[in-house]
C-alpha positions as a Markdown table, in Angstrom:
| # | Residue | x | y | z |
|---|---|---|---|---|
| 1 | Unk | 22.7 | 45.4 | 114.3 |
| 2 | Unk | 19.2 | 44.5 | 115.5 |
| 3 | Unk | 17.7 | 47.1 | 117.3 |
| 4 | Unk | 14.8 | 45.2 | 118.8 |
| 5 | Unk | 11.3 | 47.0 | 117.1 |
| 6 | Unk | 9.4 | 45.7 | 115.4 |
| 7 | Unk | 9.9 | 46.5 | 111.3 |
| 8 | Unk | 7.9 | 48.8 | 109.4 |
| 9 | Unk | 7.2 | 49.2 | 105.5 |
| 10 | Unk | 10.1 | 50.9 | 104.0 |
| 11 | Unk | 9.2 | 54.3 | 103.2 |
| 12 | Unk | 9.8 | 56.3 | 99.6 |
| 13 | Unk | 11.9 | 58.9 | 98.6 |
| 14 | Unk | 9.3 | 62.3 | 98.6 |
| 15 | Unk | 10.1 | 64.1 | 95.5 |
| 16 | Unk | 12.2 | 67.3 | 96.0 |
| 17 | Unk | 10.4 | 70.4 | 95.9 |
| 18 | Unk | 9.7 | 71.6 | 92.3 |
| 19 | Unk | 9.6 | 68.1 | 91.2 |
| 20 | Unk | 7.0 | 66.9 | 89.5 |
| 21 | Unk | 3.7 | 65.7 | 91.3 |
| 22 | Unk | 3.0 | 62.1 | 91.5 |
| 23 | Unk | 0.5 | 60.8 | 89.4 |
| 24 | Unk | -3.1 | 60.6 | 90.7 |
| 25 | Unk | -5.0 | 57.2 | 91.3 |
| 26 | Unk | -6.0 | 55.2 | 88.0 |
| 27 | Unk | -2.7 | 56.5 | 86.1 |
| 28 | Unk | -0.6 | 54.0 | 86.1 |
| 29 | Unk | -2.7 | 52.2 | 83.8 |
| 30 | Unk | -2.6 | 54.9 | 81.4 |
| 31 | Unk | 1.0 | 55.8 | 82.2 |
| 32 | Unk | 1.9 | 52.1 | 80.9 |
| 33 | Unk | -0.8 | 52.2 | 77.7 |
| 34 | Unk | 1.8 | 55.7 | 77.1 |
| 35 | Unk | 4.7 | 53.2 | 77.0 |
| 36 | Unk | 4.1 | 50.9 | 75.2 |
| 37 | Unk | 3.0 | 53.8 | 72.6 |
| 38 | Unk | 6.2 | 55.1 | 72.6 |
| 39 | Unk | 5.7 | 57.7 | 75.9 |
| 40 | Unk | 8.6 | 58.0 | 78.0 |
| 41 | Unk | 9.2 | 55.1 | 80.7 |
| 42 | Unk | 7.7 | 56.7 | 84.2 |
| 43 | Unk | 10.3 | 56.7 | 87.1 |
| 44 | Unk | 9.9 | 54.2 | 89.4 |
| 45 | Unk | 10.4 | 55.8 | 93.4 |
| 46 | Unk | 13.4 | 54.1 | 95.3 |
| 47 | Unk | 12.7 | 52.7 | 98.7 |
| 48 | Unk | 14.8 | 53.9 | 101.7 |
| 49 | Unk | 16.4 | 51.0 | 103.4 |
| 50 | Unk | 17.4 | 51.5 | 107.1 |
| 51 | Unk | 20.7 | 53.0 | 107.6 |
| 52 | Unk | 22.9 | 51.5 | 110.0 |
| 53 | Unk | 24.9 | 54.0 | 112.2 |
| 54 | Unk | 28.2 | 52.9 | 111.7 |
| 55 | Unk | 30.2 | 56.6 | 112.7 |
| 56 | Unk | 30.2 | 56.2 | 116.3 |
| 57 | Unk | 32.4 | 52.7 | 115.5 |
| 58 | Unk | 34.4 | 54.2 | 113.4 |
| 59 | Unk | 35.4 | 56.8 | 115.5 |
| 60 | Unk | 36.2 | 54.2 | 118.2 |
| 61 | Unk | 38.0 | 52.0 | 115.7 |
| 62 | Unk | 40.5 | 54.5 | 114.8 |
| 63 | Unk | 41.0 | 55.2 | 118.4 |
| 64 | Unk | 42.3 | 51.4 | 119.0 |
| 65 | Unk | 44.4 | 51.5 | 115.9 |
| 66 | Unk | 45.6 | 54.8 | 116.7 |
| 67 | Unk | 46.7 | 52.7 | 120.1 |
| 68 | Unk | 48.1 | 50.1 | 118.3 |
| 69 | Unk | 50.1 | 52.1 | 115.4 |
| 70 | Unk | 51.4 | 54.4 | 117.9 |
| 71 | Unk | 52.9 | 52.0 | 120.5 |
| 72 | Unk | 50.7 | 52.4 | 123.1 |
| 73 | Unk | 49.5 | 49.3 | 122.9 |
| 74 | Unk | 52.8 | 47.4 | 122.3 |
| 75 | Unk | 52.4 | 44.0 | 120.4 |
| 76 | Unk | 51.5 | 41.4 | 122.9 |
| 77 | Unk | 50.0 | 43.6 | 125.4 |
| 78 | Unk | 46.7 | 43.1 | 126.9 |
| 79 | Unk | 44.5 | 45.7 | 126.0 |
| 80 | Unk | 41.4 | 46.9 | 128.3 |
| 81 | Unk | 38.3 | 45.3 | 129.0 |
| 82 | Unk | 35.2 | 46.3 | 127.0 |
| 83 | Unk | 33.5 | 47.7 | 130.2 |
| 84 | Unk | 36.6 | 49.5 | 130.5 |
| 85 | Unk | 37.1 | 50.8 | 126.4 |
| 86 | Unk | 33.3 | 51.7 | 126.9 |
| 87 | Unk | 34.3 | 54.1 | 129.7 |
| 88 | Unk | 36.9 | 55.1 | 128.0 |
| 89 | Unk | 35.3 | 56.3 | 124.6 |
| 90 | Unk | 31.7 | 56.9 | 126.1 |
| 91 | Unk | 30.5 | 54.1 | 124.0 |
| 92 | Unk | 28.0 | 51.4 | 125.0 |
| 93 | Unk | 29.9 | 47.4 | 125.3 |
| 94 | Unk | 28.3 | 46.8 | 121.8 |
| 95 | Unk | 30.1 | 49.2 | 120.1 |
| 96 | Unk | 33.1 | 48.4 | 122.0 |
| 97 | Unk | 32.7 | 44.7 | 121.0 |
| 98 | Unk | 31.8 | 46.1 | 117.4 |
| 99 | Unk | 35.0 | 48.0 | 117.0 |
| 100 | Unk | 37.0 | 45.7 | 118.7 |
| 101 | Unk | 36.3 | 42.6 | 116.2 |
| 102 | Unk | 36.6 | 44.5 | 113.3 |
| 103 | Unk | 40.6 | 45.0 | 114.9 |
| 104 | Unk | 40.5 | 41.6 | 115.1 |
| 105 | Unk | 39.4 | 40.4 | 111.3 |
| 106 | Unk | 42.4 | 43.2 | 110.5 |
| 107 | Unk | 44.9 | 40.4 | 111.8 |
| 108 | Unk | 45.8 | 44.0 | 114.7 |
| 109 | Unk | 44.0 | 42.5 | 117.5 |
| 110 | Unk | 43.6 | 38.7 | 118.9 |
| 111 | Unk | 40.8 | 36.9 | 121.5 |
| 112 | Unk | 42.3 | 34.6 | 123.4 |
| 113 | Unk | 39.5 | 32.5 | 125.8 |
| 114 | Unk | 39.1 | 33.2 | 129.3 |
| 115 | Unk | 42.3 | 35.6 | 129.1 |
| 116 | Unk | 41.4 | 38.9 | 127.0 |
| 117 | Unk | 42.2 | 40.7 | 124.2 |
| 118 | Unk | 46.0 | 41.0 | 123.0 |
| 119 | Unk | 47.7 | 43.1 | 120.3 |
| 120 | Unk | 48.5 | 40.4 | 117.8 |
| 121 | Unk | 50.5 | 43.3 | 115.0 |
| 122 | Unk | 51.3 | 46.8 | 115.0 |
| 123 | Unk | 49.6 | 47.4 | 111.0 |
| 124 | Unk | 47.0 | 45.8 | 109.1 |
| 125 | Unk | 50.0 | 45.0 | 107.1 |
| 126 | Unk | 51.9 | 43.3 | 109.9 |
| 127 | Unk | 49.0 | 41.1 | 110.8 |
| 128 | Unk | 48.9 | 39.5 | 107.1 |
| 129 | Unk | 52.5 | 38.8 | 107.1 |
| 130 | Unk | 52.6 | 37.3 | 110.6 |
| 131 | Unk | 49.5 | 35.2 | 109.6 |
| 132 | Unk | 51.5 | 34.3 | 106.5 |
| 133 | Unk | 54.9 | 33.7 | 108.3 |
| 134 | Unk | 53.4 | 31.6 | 111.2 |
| 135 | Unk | 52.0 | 29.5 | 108.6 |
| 136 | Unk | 55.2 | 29.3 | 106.4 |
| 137 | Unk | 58.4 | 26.5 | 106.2 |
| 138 | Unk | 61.4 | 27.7 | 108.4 |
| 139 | Unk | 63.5 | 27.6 | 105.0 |
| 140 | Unk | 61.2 | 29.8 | 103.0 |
| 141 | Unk | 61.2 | 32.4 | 105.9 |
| 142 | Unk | 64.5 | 32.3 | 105.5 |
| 143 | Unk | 65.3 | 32.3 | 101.7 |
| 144 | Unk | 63.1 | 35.6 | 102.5 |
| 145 | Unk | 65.0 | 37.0 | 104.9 |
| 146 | Unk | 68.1 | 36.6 | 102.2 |
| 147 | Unk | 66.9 | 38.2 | 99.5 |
| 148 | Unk | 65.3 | 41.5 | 101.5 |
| 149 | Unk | 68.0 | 41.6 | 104.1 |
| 150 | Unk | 71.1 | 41.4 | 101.4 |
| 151 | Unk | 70.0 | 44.4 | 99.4 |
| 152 | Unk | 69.2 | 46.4 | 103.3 |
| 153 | Unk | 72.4 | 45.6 | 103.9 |
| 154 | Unk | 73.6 | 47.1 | 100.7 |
| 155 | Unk | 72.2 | 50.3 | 100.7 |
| 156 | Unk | 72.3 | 50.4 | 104.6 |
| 157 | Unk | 76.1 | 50.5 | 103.3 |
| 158 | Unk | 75.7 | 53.1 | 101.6 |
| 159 | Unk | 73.8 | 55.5 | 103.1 |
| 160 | Unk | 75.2 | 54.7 | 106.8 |
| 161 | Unk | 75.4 | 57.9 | 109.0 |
| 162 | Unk | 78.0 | 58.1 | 112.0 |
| 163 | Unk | 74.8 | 57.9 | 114.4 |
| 164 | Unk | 73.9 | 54.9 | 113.0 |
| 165 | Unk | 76.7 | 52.9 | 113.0 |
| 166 | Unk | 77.1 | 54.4 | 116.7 |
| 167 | Unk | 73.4 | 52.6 | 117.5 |
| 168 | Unk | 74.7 | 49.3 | 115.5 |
| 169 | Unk | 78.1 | 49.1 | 117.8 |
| 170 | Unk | 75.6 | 49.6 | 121.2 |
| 171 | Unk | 73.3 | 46.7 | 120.2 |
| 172 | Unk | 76.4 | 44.4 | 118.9 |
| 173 | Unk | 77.6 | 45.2 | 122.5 |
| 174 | Unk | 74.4 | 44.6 | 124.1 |
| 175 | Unk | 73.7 | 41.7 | 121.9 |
| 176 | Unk | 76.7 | 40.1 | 123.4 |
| 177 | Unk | 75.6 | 40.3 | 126.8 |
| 178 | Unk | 73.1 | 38.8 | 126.4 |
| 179 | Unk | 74.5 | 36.0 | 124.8 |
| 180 | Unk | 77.4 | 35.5 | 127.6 |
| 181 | Unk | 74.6 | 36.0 | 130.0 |
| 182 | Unk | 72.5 | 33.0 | 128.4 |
| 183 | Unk | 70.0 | 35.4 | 128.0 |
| 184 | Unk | 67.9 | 33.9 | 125.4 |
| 185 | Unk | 65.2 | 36.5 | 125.5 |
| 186 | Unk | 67.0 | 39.4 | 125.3 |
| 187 | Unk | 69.3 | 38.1 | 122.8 |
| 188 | Unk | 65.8 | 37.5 | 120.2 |
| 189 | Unk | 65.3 | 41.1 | 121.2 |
| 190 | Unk | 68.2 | 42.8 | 120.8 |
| 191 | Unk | 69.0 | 41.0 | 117.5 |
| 192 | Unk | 66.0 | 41.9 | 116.1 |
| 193 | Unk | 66.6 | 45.4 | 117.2 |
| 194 | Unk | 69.9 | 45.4 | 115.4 |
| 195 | Unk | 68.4 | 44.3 | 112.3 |
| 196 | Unk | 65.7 | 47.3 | 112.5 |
| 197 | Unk | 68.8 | 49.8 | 113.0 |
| 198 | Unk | 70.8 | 48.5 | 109.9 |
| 199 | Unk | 67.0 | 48.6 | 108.0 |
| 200 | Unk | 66.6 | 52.1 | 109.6 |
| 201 | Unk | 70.4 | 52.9 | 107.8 |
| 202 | Unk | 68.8 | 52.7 | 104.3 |
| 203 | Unk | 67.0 | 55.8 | 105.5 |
| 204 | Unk | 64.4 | 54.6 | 102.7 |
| 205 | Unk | 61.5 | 55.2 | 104.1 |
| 206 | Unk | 59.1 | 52.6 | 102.5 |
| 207 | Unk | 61.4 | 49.9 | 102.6 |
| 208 | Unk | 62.0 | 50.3 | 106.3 |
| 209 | Unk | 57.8 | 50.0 | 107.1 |
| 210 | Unk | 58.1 | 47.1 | 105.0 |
| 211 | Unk | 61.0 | 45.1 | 107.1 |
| 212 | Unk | 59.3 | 46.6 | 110.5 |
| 213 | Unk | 55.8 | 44.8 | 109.4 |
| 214 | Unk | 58.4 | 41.8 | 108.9 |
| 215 | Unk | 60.3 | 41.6 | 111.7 |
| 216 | Unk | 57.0 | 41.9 | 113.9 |
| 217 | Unk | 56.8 | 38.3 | 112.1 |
| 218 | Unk | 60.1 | 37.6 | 112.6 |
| 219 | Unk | 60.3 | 36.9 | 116.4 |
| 220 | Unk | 60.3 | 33.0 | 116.4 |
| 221 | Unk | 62.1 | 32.7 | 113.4 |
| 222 | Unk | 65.3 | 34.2 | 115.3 |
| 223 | Unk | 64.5 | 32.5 | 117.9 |
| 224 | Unk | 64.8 | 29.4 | 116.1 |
| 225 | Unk | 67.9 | 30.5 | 114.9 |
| 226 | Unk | 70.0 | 31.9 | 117.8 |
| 227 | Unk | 69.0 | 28.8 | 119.9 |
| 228 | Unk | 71.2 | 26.4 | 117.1 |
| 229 | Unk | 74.1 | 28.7 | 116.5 |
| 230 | Unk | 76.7 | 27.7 | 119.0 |
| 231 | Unk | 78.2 | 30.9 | 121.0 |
| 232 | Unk | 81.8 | 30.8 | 118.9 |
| 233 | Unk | 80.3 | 30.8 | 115.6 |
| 234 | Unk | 77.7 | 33.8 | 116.3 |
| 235 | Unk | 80.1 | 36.6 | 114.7 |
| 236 | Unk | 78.4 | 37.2 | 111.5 |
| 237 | Unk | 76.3 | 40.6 | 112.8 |
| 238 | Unk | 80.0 | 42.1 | 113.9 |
| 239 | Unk | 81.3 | 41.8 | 110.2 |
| 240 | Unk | 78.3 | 43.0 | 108.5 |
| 241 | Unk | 78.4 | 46.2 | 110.9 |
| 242 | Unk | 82.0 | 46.3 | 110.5 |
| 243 | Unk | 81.1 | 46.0 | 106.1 |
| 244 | Unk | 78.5 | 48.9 | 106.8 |
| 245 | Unk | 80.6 | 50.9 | 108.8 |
| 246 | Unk | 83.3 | 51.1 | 106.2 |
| 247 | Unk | 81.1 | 51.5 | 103.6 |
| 248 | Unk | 81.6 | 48.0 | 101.6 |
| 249 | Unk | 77.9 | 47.3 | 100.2 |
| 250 | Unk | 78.9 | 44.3 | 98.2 |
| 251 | Unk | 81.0 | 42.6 | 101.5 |
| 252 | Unk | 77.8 | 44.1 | 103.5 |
| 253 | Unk | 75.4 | 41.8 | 101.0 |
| 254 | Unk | 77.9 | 39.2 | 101.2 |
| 255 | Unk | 78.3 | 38.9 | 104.7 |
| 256 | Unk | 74.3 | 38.9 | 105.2 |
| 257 | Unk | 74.2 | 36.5 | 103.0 |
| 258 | Unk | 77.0 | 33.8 | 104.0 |
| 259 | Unk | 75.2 | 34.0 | 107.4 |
| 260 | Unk | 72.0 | 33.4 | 106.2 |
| 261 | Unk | 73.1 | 30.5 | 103.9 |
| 262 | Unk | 74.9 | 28.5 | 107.0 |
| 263 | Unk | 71.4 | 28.8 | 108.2 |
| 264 | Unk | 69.5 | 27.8 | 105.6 |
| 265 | Unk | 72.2 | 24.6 | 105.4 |
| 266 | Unk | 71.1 | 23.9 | 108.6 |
| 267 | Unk | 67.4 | 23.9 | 107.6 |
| 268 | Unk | 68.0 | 21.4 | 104.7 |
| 269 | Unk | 69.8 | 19.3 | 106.5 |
């Protein structure tokens, strides 16, 4: 960042105490006569280049993210002005505007002109794959979704606990309300909430982080797809809850994957 003054001559490293003293005037010529006898090389000082003070955007960089990653911030939510982040973190606007762009090269944060600033992922993670996604065929999205969501479905299977088949039943239940209701919205909602919950059932930890930076991707895409299934063929999510519940991992996979293959039908078609 330019701070405005006008630039001076680098200055050199002063050797640390003890060191040896520099050589007086006229020695250089000598010191090089030395070399090319065989003498030792003399070291050459190293010029101090001006340090940019990057801390204080650090520190206000990893208070956004901490905004973001925490859900304080939800994805899609405006986030303050910069006069306002400047109050907040007792930061000049440039800093602000420093920390906040670095959020947005991270795929976390998104301008959007004459509107503000808008939490675009929840990860650094989840921004790639949502830039990836949004750029993707409906098909391979969903030759994706196949092949992670049949094995989460397995071990989800598996390692089911009574709480969370519990949680699966209430969002099947609330899922269908929403669909009676015509509720579009909620319906993208809820089913991607009950798609967390049976990823959540795994109780894997790394592969549920990896389906949550997914399904943050994964909003249109089920959008896409609940808007083309008519309302009497939309039973697939109660027989892979039902496969879970009764611990079945291979009708689990199954069942994931017969609902994902009508689909994919659909978007070869």
């Amino acid at each position: 960042m330019s701070t405005g003054t006008t630039a001076t001559p680098d200055p050199v490293l002063v050797p640390p105490a003890g060191a040896p003293a520099a050589p007086p005037a006229g020695a250089s010529a000598r010191a090089s006569a030395g070399a090319s006898a065989g003498g030792p090389e003399p070291l050459q000082p190293a010029p101090i280049r001006t340090a940019r003070r990057t801390g204080l955007i650090d520190q206000v960089i990893e208070q956004l993210r901490a905004q973001i990653t925490s859900g304080q911030w939800a994805v899609g939510a405006r986030i303050p002005t910069e006069s306002e982040l400047a109050q907040l973190t007792a930061t000049s606007r440039n800093t602000v505007r420093e920390a906040v762009q670095s959020l947005v090269h991270a795929g976390l944060l998104e301008r959007r002109q004459g509107s503000g600033t808008y939490v675009l992922a929840s990860s650094e993670l989840a921004g790639a794959v949502s830039r990836r996604v949004a750029a993707a065929r409906h098909r391979d999205v969903l030759e994706v979704r196949r092949t992670l969501e049949a094995g989460i479905a397995r071990l989800a299977a598996v390692r089911r606990t009574p709480e969370d088949v519990a949680r699966m039943h209430l969002l099947l239940a609330e899922r269908a309300e929403a669909r009676h209701a015509g509720d579009i919205d909620g319906l993208v909602s809820i089913d991607v909430d009950l798609h967390r919950a049976i990823a959540q059932a795994t109780h894997n930890p790394v592969l549920t982080e990896l389906y949550e930076n997914l399904l943050d991707a994964l909003q249109e895409n089920v959008r896409r797809n609940v808007e083309v299934i008519p309302p009497e063929d939309d039973e697939g999510h109660t027989g892979l809850v039902a496969a879970i519940e009764a611990r079945q991992p291979d009708r689990a996979a199954e069942e994931t994957a017969r609902f994902l293959d009508d689909l994919l039908e659909d978007a070869e078609a």
